[in-house]
N, C-alpha and C positions, 0 to 999 in steps of 0.2 A: 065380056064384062062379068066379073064376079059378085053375085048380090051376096046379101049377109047372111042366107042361108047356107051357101057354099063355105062361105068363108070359117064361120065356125062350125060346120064339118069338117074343114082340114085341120082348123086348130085344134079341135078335138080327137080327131087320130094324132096329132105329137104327143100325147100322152103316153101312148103306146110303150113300158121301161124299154129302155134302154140296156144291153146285158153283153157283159166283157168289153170287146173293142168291135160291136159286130154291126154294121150301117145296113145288113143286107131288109131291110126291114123299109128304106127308101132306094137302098141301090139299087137291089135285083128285081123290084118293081119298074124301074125308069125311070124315077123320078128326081132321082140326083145320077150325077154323071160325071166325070171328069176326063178329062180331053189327056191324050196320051204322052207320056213323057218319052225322050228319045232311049234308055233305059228300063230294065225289070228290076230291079229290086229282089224279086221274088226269084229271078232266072239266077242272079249273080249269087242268094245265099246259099240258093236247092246245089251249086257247082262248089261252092266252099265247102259247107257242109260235110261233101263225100269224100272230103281230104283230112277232115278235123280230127283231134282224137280226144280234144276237152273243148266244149264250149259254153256258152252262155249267151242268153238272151232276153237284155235290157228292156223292163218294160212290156213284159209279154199280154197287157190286158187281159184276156180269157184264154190267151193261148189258142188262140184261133189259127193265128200263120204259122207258130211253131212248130203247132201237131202235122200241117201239112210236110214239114219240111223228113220224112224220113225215105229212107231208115238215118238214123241218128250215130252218133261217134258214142264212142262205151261212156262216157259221162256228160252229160245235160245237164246245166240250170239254166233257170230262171229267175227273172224278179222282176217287182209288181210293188210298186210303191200305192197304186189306190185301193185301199183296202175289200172293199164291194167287190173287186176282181178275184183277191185271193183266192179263198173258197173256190169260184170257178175257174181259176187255170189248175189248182190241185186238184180238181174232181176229172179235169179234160188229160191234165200232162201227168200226174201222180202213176197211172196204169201203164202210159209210154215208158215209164223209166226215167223222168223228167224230175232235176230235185226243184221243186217251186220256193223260192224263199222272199217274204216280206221285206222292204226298206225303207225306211224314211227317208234318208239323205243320201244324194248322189257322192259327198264329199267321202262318205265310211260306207265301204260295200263292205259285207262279211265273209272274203275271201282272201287265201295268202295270196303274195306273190307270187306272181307268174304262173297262175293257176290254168289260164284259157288259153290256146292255139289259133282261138276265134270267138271274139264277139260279135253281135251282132245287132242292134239296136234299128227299128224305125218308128221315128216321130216319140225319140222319149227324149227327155234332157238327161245329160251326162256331164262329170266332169273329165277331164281331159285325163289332168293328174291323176285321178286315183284310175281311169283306164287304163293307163299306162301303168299304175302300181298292177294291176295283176292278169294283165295276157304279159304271155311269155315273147323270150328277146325278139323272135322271128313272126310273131302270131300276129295276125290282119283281124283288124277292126275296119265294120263294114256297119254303117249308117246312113239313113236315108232322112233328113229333117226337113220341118216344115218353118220357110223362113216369114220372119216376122211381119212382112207386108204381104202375105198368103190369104186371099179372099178379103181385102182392105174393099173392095165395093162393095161389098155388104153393111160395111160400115158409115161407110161416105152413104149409100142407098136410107141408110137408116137415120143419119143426121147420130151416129153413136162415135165416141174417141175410140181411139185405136190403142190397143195395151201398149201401156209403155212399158213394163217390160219385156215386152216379146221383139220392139219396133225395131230395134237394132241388129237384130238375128238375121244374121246372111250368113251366105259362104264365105265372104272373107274373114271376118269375125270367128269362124267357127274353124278355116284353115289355120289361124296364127293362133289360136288356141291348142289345137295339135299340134301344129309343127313347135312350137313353145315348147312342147312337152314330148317332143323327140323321135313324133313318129315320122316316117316317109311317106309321104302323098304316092300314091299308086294312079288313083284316078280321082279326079273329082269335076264336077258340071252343076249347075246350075239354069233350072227352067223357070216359067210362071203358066202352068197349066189353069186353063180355064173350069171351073168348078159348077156347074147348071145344076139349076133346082128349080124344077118344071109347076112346081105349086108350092105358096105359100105354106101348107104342113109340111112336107118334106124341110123347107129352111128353117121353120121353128125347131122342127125334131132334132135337127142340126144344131144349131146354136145350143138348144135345152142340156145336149151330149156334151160339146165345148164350147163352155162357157168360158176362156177366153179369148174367146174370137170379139165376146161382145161382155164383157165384164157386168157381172151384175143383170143378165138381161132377162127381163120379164115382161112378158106379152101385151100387159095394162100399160105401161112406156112406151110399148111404140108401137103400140094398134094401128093407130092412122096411117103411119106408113108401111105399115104389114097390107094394109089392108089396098091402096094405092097399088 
């Protein structure tokens, strides 16, 4: 049983910033986990990769999984629509050879047609369309998303609504979306991996990270059942 001085010792390590896309701060402690999908992610880009001669990659937060992916095709970008990242993927990928570039809107990326032989996107939003405006005729587009009913017991747990923008987002949703817009399905699956969070700080530090998992959510809201 957790008395009150445990409990806000773990509230008080979420504070801890948060910096790029990088969890290892509850991951590689033990304290968050996630239960294994039948797929790498990381296996399928590091084999693309080594065939690409132009890529890009959607959403690179700090450039953390980027940097891993070399050696690299003669031209790299990226992009990084939240701005707090910027700075830290140009300070990590700028020395790689990595062009990092700013975006606001998924709809206008600042590349011609048919620029990429390979995109590569995980867990960012995309639109379909303008993907299609610029990887070229034969080039694979490879993403990994997090669909909208994705750790929803945290929310039922918390007595909190569920983003209704996100609530829709599945694979089906997300296949007629591409195929709308012309590409070939190669492979596609669909899991619901179990996500553990062995103490109350590790799930705040969580949530505090992505905030829309729990919209608006602040620790005075739902103490009681944090604390539960």
């Amino acid at each position: 049983m957790m008395n009150d001085k445990q409990f806000s010792s773990l509230i008080k390590q979420a504070d801890e910033p948060f910096v790029g896309w990088d969890f290892s701060f509850i991951s590689e402690t033990g304290r968050m986990k996630s239960d294994m999908l039948s797929w790498s992610y990381g296996s399928i880009a590091t084999s693309l990769v080594q065939n690409a001669r132009t890529m890009l990659d959607m959403g690179t937060g700090g450039g953390e999984f980027l940097s891993k992916l070399r050696p690299f095709p003669s031209s790299v970008y990226a992009t990084e629509g939240y701005m707090p990242n910027v700075p830290i993927a140009k300070e990590r990928l700028t020395p790689l050879g990595v062009k990092v570039v700013q975006i606001d809107e998924d709809e206008t990326l600042p590349f011609e047609d048919g620029k990429f032989d390979l995109i590569i996107n995980q867990h960012e939003s995309f639109s379909s369309k303008e993907v299609r405006r610029i990887i070229s005729k034969e080039g694979i587009f490879l993403t990994q998303q997090v669909g909208g009913l994705d750790c929803i017991e945290i929310n039922e747990n918390l007595g909190a609504p569920i983003n209704e923008e996100l609530i829709d987002w599945n694979l089906k949703l997300a296949l007629k979306e591409i195929q709308e817009n012309h590409f070939k399905i190669l492979r596609s699956a669909e899991e619901f991996p179990i996500l553990r969070f062995y103490d109350i700080g590790a799930l705040v530090y969580y949530l505090k990270a992505i905030p829309w998992q729990v919209p608006d959510f602040e620790i005075s809201n739902f103490k009681d059942e944090l604390y539960t």
